[in-house]
LOROZA-369263 format. One line per 2 residues: number of its first residue (from 1); their letters; for each residue x, y, z of C-alpha. Coordinates in nm, 2 decimals. Each point is the difference from the previous one (the first is absolute). Example, Ala and Ser with C-alpha at 12.3 -4.5 7.8 and 13.67 -1.06 7.14 Angstrom:
BEGIN
1) AS) 1.23,-0.45,0.78 ~ 0.14,0.34,-0.07;
! end
This chain:
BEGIN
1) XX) 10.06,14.95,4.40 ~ -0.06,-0.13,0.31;
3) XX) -0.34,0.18,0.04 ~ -0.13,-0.15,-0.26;
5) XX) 0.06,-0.34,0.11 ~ -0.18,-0.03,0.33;
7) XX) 0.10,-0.37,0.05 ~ 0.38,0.08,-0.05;
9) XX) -0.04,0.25,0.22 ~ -0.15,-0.20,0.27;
11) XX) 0.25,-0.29,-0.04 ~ 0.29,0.23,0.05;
13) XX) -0.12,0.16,0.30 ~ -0.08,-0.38,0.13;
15) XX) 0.38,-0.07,-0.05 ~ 0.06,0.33,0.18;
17) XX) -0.23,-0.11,0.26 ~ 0.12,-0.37,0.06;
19) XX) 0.37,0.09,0.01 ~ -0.08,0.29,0.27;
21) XX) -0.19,-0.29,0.18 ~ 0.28,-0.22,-0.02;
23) XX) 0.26,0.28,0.10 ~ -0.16,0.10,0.29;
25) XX) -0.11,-0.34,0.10 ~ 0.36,-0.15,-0.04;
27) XX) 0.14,0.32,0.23 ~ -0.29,-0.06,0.21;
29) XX) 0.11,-0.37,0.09 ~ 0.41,0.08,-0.03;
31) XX) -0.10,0.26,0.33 ~ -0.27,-0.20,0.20;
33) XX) 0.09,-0.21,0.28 ~ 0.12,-0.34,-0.04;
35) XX) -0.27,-0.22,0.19 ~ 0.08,-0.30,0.17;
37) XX) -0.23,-0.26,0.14 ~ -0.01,-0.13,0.37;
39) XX) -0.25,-0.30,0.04 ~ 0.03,-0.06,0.39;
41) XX) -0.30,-0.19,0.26 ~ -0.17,0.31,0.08;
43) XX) -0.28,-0.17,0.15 ~ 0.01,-0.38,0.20;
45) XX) 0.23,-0.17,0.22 ~ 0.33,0.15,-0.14;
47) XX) -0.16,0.37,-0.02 ~ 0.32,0.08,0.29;
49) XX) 0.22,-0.09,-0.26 ~ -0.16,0.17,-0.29;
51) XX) -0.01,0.35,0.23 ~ 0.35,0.00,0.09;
53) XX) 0.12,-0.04,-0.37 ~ -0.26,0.25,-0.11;
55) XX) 0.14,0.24,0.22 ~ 0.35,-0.05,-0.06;
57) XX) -0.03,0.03,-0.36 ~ -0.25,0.33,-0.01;
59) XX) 0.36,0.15,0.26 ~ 0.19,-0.16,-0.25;
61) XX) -0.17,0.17,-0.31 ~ -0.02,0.34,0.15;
63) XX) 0.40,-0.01,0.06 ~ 0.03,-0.08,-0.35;
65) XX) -0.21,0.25,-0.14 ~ 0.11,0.29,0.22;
67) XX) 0.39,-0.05,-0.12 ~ -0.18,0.04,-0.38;
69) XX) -0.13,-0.34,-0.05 ~ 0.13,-0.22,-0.32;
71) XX) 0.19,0.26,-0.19 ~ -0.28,0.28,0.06;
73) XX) -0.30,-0.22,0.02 ~ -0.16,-0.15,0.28;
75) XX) -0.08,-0.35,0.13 ~ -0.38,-0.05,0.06;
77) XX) -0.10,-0.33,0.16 ~ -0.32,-0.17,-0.10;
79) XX) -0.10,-0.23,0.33 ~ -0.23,-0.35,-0.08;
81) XX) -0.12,-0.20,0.27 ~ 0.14,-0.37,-0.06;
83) XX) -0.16,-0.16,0.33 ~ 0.36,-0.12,0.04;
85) XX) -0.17,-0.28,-0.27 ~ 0.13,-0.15,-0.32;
87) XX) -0.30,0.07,-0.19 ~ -0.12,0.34,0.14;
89) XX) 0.40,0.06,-0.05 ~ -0.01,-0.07,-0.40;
91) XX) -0.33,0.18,-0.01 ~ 0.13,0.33,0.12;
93) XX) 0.30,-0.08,-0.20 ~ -0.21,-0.05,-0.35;
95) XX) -0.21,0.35,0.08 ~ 0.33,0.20,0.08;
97) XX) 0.12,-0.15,-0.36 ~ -0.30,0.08,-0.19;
99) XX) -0.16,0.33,0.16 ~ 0.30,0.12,0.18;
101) XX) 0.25,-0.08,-0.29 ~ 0.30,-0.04,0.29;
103) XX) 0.34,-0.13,-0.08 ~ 0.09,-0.03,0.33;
105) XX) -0.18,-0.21,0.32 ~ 0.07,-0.07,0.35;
107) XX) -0.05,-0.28,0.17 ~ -0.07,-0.15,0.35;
109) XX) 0.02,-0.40,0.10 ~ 0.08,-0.33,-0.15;
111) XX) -0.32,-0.11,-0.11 ~ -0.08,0.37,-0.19;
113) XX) 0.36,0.01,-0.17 ~ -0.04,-0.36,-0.13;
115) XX) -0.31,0.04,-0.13 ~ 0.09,0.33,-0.19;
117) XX) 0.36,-0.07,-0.10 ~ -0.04,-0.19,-0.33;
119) XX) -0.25,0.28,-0.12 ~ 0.26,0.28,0.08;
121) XX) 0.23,-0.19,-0.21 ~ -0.19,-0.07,-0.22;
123) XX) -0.14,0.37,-0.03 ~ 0.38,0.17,0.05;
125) XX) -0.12,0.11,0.37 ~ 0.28,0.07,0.21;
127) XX) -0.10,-0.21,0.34 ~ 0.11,0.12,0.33;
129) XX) -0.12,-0.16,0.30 ~ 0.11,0.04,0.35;
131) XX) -0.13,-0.27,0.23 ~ -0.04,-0.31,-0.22;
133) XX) 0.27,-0.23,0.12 ~ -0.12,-0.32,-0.21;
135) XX) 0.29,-0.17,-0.22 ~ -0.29,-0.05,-0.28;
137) XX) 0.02,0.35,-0.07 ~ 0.36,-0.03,-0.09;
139) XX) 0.10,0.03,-0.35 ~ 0.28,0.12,-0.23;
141) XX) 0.03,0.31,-0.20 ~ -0.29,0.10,-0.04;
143) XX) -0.22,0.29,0.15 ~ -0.05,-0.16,0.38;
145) XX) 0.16,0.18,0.27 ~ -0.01,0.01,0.38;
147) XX) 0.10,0.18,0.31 ~ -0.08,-0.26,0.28;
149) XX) 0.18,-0.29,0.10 ~ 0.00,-0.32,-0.18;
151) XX) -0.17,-0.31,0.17 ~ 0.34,-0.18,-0.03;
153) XX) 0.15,0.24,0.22 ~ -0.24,-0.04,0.30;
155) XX) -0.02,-0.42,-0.05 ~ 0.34,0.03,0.02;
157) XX) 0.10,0.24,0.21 ~ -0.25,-0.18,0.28;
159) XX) 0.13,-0.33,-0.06 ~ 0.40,0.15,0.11;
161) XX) -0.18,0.16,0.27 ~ -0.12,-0.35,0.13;
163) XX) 0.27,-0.22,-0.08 ~ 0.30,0.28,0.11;
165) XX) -0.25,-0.02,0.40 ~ 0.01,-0.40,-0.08;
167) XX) -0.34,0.03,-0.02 ~ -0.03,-0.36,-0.19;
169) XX) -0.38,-0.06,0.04 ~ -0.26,0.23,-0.09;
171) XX) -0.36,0.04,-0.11 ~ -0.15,0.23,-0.22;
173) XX) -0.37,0.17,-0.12 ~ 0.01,0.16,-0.33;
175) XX) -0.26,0.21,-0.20 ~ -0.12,-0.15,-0.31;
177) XX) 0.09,0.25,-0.25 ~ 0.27,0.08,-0.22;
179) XX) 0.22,0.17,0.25 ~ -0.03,-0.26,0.31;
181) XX) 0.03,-0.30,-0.25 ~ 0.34,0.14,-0.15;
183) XX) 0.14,0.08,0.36 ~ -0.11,-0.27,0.12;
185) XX) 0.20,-0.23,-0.30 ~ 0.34,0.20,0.05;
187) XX) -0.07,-0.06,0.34 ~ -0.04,-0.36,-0.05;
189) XX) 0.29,-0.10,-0.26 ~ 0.31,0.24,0.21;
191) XX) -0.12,-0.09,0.36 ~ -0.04,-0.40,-0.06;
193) XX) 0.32,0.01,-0.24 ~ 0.15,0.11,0.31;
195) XX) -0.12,-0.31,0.19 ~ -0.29,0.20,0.18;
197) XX) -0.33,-0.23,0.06 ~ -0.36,0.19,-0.08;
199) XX) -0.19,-0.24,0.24 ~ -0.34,0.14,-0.08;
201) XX) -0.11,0.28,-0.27 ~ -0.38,0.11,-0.11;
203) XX) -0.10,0.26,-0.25 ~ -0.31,0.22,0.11;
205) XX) -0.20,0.25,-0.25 ~ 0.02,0.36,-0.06;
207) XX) -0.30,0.22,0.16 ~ -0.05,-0.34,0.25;
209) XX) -0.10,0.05,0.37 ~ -0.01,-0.37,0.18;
211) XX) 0.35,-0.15,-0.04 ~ -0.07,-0.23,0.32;
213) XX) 0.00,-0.34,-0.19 ~ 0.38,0.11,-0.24;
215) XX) 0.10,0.15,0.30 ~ -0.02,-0.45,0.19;
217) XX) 0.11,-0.12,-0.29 ~ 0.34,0.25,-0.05;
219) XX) 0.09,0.05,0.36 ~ 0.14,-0.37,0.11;
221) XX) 0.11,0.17,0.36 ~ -0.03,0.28,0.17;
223) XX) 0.39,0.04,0.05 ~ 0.17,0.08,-0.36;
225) XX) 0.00,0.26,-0.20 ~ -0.31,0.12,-0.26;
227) XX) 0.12,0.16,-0.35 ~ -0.32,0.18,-0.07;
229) XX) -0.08,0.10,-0.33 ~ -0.32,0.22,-0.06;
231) XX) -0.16,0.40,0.01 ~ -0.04,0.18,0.25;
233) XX) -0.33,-0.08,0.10 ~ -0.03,-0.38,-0.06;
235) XX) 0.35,0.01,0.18 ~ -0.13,0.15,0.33;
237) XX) -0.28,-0.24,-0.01 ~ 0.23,-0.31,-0.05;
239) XX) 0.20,0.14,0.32 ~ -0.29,0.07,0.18;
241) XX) -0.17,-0.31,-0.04 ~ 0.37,-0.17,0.03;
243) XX) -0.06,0.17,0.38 ~ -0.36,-0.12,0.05;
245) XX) 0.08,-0.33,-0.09 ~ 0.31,-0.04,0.26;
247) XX) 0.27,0.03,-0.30 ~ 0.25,0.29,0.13;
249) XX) 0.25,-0.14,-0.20 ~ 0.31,0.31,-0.09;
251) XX) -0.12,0.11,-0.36 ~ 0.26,0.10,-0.29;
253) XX) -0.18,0.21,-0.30 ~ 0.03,0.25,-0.20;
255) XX) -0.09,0.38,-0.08 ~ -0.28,-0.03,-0.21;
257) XX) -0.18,-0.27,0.29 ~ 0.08,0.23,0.29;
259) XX) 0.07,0.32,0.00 ~ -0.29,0.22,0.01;
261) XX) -0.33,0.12,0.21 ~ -0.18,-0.28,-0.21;
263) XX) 0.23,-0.26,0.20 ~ -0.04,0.16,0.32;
265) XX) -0.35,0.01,0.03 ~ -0.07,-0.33,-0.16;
267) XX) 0.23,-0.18,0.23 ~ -0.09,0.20,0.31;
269) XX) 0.18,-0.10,0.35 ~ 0.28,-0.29,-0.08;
271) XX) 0.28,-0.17,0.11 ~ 0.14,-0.12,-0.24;
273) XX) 0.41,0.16,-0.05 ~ -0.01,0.16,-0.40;
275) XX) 0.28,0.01,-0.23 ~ -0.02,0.15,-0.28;
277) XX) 0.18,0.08,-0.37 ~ -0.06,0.37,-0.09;
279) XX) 0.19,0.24,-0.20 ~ 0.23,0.23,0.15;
281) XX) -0.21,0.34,-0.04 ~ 0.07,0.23,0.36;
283) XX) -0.14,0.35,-0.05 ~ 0.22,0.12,0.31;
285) XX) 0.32,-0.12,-0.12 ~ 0.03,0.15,-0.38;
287) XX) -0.07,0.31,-0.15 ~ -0.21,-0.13,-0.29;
289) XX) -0.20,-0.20,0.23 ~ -0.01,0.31,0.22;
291) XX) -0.15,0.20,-0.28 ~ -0.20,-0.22,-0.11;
293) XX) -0.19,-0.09,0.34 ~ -0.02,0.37,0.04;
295) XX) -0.19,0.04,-0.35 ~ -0.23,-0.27,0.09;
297) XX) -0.06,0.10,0.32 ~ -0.09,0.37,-0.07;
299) XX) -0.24,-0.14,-0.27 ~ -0.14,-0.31,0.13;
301) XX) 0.01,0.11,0.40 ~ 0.21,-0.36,0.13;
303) XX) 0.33,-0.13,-0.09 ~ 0.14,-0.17,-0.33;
305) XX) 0.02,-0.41,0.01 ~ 0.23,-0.22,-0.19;
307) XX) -0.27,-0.12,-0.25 ~ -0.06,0.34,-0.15;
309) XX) 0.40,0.06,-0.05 ~ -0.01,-0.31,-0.28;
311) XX) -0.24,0.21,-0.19 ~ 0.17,0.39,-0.02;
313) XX) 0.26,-0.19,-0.12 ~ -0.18,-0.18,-0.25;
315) XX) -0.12,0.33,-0.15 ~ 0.38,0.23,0.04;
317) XX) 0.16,-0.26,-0.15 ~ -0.22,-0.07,-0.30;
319) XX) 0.02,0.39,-0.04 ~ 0.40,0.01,0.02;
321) XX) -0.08,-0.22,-0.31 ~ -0.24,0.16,-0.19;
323) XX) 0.20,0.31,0.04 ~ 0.29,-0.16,-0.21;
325) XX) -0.21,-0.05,-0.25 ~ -0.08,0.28,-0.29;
327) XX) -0.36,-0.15,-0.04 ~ -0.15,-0.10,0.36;
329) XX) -0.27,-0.24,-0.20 ~ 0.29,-0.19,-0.18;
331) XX) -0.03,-0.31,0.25 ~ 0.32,-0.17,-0.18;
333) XX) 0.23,0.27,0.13 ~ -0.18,0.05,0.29;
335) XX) 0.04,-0.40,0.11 ~ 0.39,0.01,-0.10;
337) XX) 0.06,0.31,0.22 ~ -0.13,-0.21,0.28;
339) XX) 0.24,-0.28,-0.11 ~ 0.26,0.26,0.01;
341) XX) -0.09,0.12,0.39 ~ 0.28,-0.07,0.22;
343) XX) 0.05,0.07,0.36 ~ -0.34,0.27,0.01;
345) XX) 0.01,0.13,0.37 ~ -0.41,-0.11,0.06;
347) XX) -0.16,-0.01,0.38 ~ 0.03,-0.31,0.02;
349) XX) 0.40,-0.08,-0.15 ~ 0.15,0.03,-0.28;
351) XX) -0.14,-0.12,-0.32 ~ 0.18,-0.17,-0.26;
353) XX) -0.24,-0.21,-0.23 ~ 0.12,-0.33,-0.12;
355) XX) -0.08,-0.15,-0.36 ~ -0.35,-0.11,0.17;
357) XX) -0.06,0.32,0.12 ~ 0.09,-0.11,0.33;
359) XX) 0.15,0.13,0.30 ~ 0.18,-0.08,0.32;
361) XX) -0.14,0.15,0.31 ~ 0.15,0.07,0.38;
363) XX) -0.20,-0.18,0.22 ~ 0.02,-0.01,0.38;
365) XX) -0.15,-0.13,0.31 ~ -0.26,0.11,0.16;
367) XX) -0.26,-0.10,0.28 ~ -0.36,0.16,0.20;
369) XX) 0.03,0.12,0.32 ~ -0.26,0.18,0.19;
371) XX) -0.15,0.08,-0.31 ~ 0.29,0.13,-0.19;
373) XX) 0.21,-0.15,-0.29 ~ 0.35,0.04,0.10;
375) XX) 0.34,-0.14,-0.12 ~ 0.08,-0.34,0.15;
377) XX) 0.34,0.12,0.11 ~ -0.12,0.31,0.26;
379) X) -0.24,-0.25,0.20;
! end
């Protein structure tokens, strides 16, 4: 009967056809790797930054993948270039979204995460960034996480460090971006609630390279203490030109202004005393750490820094969740999984995300000497 109907013929082998297509498409995706994006300044002035999580996350990704992935498939990590921008940011974000079809991204810096948080909400994106510190990109159940410190705990944190050494006046250069503005206002409210005096304060801009004239206005003396705010490279210009100009005043900062080549070689000879806020990441004193630096080493040829550490675990934690879930690309389990994370044994502390997908990170004291970025305590 079916011969001599040509047409019924063809629509049942269509049917046959579309539902083999389907089959094999649906065990096609159900097997392929989960892909995550990473949209990090691979080019410009924060390129350092953008290296050091790259490579963190590709060791990251090949551990995960080698113990079996997410429940037999693997992770594949898409990288964008974001210019450590807010625009370039939410442009790599859209064309992972609509070509890449990614559930997951990765973030790096305040401005970026910002920018790109109310789309990933918006979307269902689970957002994990590891170096934005800014309070704007705190929110409340919802798909934002992070791994890095939270401006809050920096301002703070400096502004006990000043008042417990009765440091009662200081003065203070900021960058003029997300990050130094929110540091800079936690900064502010604890250290002047606690009767401290800020007797001069100037912002200066990202990518800059003359900070002579905010450098006169800021600086009041040359005797108290700086609380420099910045990156790495505008940073060791500011100390540099602090020098040029007769200003060796003792300098308080933070990680993400000084520790790194860029610093070093932007600053050049100073004599200005450092101390700095940095995470508590020493690849000679912990196995992980141990095992990590030896991973990065033999594939990278130097050692691991504390930047990178934020990031691998960024990406083991967001796979601890996705591996609780039955369907990796069901965001709504994979977000209250992450809720659920207590006390995860990371690089850089435990983690333990609060209901802004927060967390509390162990920070120390360090300082530069001859060139090396050691603890405060073993000067």
């Amino acid at each position: 009967m079916l011969l001599r109907n040509p047409v019924g013929l063809g629509l049942v082998l269509l049917v046959f056809l579309l539902f083999g297509c389907l089959q094999f498409e649906s065990e096609t995706v159900s097997k392929g790797p989960i892909k995550v994006g990473v949209i990090l300044p691979l080019s410009g002035n924060g390129a350092v930054y953008g290296e050091w999580g790259k490579n963190a996350l590709e060791i990251a990704k090949d551990e995960i993948n080698g113990k079996g992935g997410i429940n037999g498939r693997p992770i594949k990590l898409i990288f964008e270039d974001g210019k450590f921008n807010a625009q370039e940011s939410v442009n790599a974000y859209n064309k992972l979204r609509r070509l890449d079809n990614v559930s997951y991204v990765i973030t790096m810096g305040s401005s970026p995460a910002v920018a790109i948080s109310p789309l990933a909400n918006w979307d269902g994106v689970i957002q994990m960034d590891f170096s934005a510190t800014t309070s704007a990109y705190r929110s409340k159940n919802d798909f934002t996480f992070r791994t890095a410190p939270k401006a809050e705990q920096f301002g703070v944190d400096t502004a006990n460090w000043f008042v417990n050494h009765e440091q009662n006046e200081v003065n203070v250069l900021y960058i003029n971006n997300d990050q130094g503005i929110s540091i800079f206002n936690a900064f502010k409210d604890a250290y002047e609630s606690a009767g401290g005096t800020i007797a001069g304060m100037e912002s200066f801009e990202q990518d800059g390279f003359d900070f002579r004239t905010v450098i006169q206005k800021a600086v009041r003396d040359k005797d108290h203490y700086v609380f420099l705010i910045g990156h790495l490279k505008e940073s060791g210009l500011v100390v540099r030109q602090m020098n040029e100009m007769g200003y060796f005043n003792p300098i308080f900062s933070h990680v993400y202004s000084v520790e790194g080549s860029d610093f070093l070689e932007s600053a050049r000879a100073f004599q200005n005393t450092i101390v700095y806020l940095a995470p508590v990441f020493d690849p000679r004193k912990n196995s992980a750490a141990v095992a990590y630096n030896e991973s990065y080493q033999n594939r990278f040829g130097v050692d691991a820094e504390y930047f990178g550490t934020f990031a691998f675990d960024a990406l083991n934690v967001l796979s601890v969740a996705l591996s609780e879930c039955e369907n990796p690309i069901d965001t709504n389990c994979v977000k209250n999984e992450l809720f659920q994370t207590a006390d995860y044994p990371g690089l850089t502390g435990t983690i333990s995300f609060d209901e802004f997908g927060d967390r509390q990170v162990d920070l120390a004291l360090k300082t530069v000497k001859n060139g090396e970025f050691i603890l405060y305590s073993e000067q």
